[in-house]
C-alpha positions as CSV (number, residue, x, y, z in Angstrom):
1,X,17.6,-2.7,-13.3
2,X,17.2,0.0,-16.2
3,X,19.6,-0.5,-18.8
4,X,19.5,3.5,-19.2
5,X,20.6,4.1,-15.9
6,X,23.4,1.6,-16.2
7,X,24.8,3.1,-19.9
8,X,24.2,7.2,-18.2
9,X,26.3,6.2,-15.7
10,X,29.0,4.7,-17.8
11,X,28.8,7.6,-20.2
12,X,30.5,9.8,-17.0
13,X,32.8,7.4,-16.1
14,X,34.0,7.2,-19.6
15,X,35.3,10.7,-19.3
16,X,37.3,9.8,-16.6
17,X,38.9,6.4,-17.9
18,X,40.6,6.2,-21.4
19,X,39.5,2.7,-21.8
20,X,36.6,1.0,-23.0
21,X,33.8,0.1,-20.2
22,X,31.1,-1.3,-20.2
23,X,28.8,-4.0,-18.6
24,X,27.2,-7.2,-19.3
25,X,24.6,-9.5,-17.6
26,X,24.4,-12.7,-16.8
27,X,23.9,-14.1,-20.3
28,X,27.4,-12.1,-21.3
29,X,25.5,-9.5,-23.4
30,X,26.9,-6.5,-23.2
31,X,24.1,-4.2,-22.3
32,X,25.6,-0.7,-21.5
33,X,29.4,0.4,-23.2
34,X,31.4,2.8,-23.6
35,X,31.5,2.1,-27.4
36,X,28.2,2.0,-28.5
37,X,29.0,0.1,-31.1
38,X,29.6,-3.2,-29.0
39,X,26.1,-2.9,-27.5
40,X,24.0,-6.1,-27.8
41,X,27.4,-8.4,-28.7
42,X,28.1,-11.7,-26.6
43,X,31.0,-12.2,-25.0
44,X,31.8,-16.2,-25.6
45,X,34.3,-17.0,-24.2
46,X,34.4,-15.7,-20.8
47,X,34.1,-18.0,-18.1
48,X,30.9,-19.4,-17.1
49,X,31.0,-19.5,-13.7
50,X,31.9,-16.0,-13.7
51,X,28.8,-14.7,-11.7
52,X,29.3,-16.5,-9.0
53,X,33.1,-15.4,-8.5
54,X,34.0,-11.6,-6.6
55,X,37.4,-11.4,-7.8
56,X,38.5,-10.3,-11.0
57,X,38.4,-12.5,-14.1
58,X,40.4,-12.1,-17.5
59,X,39.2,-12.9,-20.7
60,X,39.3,-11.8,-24.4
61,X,41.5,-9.2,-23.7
62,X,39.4,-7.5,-20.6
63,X,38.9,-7.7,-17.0
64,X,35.6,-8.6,-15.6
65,X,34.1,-8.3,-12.1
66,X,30.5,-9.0,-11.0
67,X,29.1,-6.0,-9.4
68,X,26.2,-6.3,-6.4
69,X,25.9,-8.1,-3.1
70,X,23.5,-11.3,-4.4
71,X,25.1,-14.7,-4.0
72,X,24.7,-14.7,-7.8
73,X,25.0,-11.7,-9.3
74,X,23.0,-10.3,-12.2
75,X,25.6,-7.7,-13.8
76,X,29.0,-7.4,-14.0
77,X,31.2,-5.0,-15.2
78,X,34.4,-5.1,-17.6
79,X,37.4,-2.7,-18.4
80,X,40.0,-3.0,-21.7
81,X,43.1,-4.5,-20.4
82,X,44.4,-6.8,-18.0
83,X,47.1,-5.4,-16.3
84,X,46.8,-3.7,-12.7
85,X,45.6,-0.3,-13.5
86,X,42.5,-2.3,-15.2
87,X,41.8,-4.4,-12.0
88,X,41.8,-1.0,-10.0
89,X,39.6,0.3,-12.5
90,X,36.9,-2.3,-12.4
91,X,37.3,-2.4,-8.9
92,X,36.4,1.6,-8.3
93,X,33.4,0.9,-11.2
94,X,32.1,-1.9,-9.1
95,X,31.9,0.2,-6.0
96,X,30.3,3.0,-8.1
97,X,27.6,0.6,-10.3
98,X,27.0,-1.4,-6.9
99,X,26.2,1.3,-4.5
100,X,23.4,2.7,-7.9
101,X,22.4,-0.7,-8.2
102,X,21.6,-1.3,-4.5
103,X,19.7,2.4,-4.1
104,X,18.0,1.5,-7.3
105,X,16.8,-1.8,-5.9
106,X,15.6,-0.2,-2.7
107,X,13.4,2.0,-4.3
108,X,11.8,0.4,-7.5
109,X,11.8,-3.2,-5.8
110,X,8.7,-4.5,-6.0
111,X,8.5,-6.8,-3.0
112,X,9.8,-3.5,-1.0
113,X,6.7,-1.7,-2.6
114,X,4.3,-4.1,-1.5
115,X,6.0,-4.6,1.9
116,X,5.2,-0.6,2.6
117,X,1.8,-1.1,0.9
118,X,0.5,-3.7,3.4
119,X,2.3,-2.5,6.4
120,X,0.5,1.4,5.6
121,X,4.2,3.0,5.1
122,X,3.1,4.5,1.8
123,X,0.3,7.2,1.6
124,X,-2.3,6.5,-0.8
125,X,-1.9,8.8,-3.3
126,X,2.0,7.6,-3.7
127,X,0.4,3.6,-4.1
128,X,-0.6,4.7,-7.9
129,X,2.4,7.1,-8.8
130,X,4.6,4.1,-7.6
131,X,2.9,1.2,-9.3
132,X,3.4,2.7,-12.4
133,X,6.9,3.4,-12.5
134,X,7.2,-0.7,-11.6
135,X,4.4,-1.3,-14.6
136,X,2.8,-2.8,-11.8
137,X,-0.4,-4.4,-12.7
138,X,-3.3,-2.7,-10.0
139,X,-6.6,-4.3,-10.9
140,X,-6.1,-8.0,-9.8
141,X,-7.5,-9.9,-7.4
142,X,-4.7,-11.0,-4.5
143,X,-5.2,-12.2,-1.1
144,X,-2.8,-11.7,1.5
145,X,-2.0,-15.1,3.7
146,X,-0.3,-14.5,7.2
147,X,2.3,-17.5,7.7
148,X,3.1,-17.9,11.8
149,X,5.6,-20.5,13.0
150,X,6.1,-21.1,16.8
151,X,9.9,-21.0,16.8
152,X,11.8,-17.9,15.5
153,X,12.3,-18.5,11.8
154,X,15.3,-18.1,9.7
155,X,16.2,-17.8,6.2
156,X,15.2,-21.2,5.0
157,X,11.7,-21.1,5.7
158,X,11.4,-18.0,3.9
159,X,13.4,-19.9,1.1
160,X,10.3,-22.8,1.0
161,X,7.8,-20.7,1.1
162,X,9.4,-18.8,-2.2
163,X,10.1,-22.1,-3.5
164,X,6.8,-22.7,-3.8
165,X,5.7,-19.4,-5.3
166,X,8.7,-18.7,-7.5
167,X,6.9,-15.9,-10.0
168,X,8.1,-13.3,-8.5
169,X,6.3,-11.2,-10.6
170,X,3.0,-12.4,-9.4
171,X,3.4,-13.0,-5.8
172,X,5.5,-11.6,-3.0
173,X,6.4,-13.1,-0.3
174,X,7.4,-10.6,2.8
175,X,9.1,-11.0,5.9
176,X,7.4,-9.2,8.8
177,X,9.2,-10.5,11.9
178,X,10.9,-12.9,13.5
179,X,7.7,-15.1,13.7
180,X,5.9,-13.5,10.6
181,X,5.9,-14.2,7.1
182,X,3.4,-12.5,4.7
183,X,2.3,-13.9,1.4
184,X,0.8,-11.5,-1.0
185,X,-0.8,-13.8,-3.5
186,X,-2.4,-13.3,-7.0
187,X,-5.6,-15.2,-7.5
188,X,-8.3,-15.7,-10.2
189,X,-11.6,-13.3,-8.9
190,X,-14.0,-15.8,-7.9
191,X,-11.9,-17.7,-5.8
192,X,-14.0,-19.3,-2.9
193,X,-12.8,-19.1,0.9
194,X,-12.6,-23.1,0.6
195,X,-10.1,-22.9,-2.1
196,X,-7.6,-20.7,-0.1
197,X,-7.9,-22.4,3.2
198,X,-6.2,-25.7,0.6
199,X,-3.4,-23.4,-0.6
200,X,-3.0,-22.5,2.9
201,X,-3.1,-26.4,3.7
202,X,-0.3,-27.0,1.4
203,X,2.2,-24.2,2.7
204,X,0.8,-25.7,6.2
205,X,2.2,-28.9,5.5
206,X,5.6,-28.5,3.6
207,X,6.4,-26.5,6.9
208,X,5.2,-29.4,8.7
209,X,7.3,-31.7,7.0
210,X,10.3,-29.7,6.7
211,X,10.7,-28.2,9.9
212,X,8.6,-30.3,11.7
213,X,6.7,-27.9,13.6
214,X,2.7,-26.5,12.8
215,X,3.0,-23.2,11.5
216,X,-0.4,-21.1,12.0
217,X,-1.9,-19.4,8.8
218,X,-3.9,-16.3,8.7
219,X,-5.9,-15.5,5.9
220,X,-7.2,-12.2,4.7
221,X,-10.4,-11.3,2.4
222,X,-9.4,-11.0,-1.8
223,X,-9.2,-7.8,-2.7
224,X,-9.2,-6.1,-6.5
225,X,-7.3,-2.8,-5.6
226,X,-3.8,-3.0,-4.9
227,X,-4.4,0.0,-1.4
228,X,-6.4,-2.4,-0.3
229,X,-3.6,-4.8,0.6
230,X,-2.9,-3.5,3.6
231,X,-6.5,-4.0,4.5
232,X,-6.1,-7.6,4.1
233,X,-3.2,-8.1,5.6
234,X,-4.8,-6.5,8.7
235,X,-7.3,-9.2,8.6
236,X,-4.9,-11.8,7.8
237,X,-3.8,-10.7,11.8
238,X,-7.0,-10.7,13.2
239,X,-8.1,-13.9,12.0
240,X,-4.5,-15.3,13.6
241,X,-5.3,-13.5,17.0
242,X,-9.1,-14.3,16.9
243,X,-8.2,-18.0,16.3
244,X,-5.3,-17.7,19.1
245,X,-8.8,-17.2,21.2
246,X,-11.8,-19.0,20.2
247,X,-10.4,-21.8,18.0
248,X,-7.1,-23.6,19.5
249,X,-7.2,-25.8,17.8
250,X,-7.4,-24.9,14.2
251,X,-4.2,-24.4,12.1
252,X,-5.5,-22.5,9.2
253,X,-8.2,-19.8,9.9
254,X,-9.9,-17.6,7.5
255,X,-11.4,-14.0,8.4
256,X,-14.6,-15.1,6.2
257,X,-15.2,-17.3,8.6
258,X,-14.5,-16.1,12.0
259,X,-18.4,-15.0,12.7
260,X,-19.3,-13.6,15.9
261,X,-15.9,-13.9,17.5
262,X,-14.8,-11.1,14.8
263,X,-17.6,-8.8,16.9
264,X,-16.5,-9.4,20.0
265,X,-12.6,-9.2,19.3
266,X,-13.5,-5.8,18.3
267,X,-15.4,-4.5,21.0
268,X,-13.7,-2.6,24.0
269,X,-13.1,-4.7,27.2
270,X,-14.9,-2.1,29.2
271,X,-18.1,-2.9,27.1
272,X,-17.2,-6.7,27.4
273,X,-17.3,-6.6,31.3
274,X,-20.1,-4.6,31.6
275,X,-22.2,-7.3,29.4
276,X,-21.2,-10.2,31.5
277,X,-22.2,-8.3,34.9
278,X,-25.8,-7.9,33.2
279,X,-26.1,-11.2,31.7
280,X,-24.6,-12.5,35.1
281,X,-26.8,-10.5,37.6
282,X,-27.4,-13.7,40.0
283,X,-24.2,-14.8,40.8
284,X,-21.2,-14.9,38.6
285,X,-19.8,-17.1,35.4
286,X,-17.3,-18.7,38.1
287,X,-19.9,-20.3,40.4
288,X,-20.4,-23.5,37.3
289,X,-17.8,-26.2,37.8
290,X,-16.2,-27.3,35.1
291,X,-18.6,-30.6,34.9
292,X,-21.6,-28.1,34.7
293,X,-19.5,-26.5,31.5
294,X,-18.8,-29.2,30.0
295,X,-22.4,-29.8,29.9
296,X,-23.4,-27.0,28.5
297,X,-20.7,-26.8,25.5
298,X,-22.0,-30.5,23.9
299,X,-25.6,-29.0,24.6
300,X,-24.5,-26.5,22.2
301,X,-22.8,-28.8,19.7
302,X,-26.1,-30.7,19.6
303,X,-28.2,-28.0,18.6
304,X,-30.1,-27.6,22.2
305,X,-31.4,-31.4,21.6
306,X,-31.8,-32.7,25.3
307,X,-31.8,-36.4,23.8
308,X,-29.5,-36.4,21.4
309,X,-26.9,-34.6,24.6
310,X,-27.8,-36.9,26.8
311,X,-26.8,-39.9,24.5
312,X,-23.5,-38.3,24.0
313,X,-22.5,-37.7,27.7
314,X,-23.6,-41.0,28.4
315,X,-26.1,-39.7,31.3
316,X,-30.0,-40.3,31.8
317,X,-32.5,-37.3,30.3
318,X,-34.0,-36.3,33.4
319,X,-30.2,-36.0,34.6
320,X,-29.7,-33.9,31.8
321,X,-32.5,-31.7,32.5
322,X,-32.0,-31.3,36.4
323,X,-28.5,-29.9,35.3
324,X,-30.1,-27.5,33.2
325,X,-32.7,-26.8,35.2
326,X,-29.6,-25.9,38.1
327,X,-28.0,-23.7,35.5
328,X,-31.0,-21.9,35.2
329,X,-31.5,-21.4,38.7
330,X,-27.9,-19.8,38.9
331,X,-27.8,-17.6,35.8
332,X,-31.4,-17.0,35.2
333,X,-31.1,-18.0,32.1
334,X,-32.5,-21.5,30.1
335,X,-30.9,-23.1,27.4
336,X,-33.6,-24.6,26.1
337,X,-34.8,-21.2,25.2
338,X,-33.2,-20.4,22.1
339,X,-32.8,-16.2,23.0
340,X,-31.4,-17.6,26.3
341,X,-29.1,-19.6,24.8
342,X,-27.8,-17.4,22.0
343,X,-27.2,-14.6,25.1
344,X,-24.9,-17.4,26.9
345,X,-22.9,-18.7,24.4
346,X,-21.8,-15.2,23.4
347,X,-21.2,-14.4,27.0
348,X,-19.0,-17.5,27.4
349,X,-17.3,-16.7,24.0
350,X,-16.8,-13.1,25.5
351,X,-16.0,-14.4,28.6
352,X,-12.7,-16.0,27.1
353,X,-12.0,-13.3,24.8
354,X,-11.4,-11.3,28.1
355,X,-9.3,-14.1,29.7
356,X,-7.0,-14.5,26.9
357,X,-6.5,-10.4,26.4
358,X,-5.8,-10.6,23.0
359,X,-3.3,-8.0,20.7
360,X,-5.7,-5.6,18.4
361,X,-4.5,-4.1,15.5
């Protein structure tokens, strides 16, 4: 809060109350007055719980009253005297100073800045003009990480996450929704994607063992320009819905590394459809049981090897091959081929991108 704003505003209310005014902060300096000549003196002896009372308090002469809607308020404000015109007085300042303090907030809050910034409620040419009125450092590298839990969140798992990134000067953590909790976090430039999948780890697991339930964590590509925010933050949401598709089963998933399921989450379903029916011409991707899928997904995590498959599902080669050789005669394709099989594992992969009918941003 500016200090200037504070002592402009006391300088009119002066004029309307014959008594010294004036406000201090939370270490009891006085930071704005009515006398300028008490600016910068301590007050000693005033209570020291004082900030975390909201009636008035009496000391050295004055009455005091904290001034804001924290639990712990920053400011409070004070009034020569301690009779009842001085409570009424510090009670009408407090109204004033508070209703300043809170439109002051709103608009020169940083975490409110960066909220708009990521969520594209600021044009760009206001991003600049509004980072330098909060001396707000632009050139750094930050990363924005997308935290998802499964139940609908409340305050305290908003209060961990801050907990464990208290400079709040350096990293901003935003909620988005019920579900949603965005992290905009500074990092050095040549951070790798390894490093922030750990960081997203640890927030992973203090969730876990607080609240006992597996949050989901997207995260977004590091970026070096602070418009750029919202960009990753988009990501951050892609790689969460991309992972909702293709990878179940993974907790923590990184745009960087999403591959070929980023392409087809962004291709229209129209296009999608019309790829399976020509990749499909014989008969359709329903006609292979579930046994005949199975085969074909650890044919694929073995690198085509016929052998090295057949050791793993526990089956004979030549069994092994007459199942291929049956998917071939079905789809027209064969998966020994390498071209063949690269054309049906993206058409399975596209397949259950349609099924699942994912949310695009």
């Amino acid at each position: 809060m500016s200090n200037r704003l504070f002592q402009g505003v006391i300088h009119q209310m002066c004029e309307a109350i014959d008594r010294t005014i004036g406000i201090i902060d939370d270490t009891g300096t006085i930071i704005s007055c009515s006398d300028l000549g008490k600016m910068g003196e301590v007050f000693s002896s005033i209570p020291s719980d004082i900030f975390s009372e909201h009636d008035a308090v009496f000391a050295e002469g004055y009455t005091f009253k904290v001034f804001g809607t924290q639990l712990h308020s920053e400011y409070a404000v004070f009034i020569e005297g301690t009779d009842d015109i001085a409570v009424k007085y510090v009670d009408i300042c407090c109204v004033a100073l508070g209703t300043i303090k809170q439109f002051y907030d709103e608009k020169y809050d940083r975490a409110n800045f960066i909220k708009n910034v990521i969520l594209d409620n600021i044009l760009p040419g206001d991003i600049y003009v509004k980072a330098r009125e909060l001396r707000f450092t632009n050139e750094v590298s930050r990363v924005v990480l997308l935290i998802r839990v499964a139940d609908e969140n409340d305050v305290s798992v908003f209060d961990v996450i801050q907990n464990l990134f208290p400079d709040k000067n350096k990293d901003f953590i935003i909620s988005i929704s019920d579900s949603d909790i965005a992290l905009v976090k500074e990092v050095k430039s040549n951070i790798e994607t390894g490093d922030l999948e750990k960081l997203a780890r640890s927030i992973s697991d203090s969730l876990s063992s607080e609240f006992y339930t597996q949050p989901l964590v997207g995260i977004g590509t590091t970026v070096t320009d602070i418009k750029d925010l919202a960009r990753s933050f988009k990501e951050a949401q892609v790689a969460l819905e991309v992972g909702k598709v293709f990878d179940t089963e993974k907790a923590i998933v990184s745009y960087d590394n999403l591959g070929i399921a980023r392409l087809i989450y962004q291709l229209p379903t129209t296009l999608c459809d019309m790829f399976l029916r020509e990749v499909f011409k014989r008969d359709s991707i329903e006609s292979l049981d579930s046994e005949t899928l199975f085969t074909i997904q650890r044919f694929f995590e073995n690198n085509l090897n016929v052998s090295e498959t057949s050791r793993k599902l526990f089956v004979h080669r030549n069994t092994l091959v007459y199942r291929l050789e049956k998917i071939k005669k079905i789809t027209g394709l064969d998966l020994r081929e390498f071209d063949d099989a690269i054309v049906f594992k993206v058409a399975l992969m596209v397949k259950k991108y349609l099924d699942a009918k994912p949310i695009k941003f």
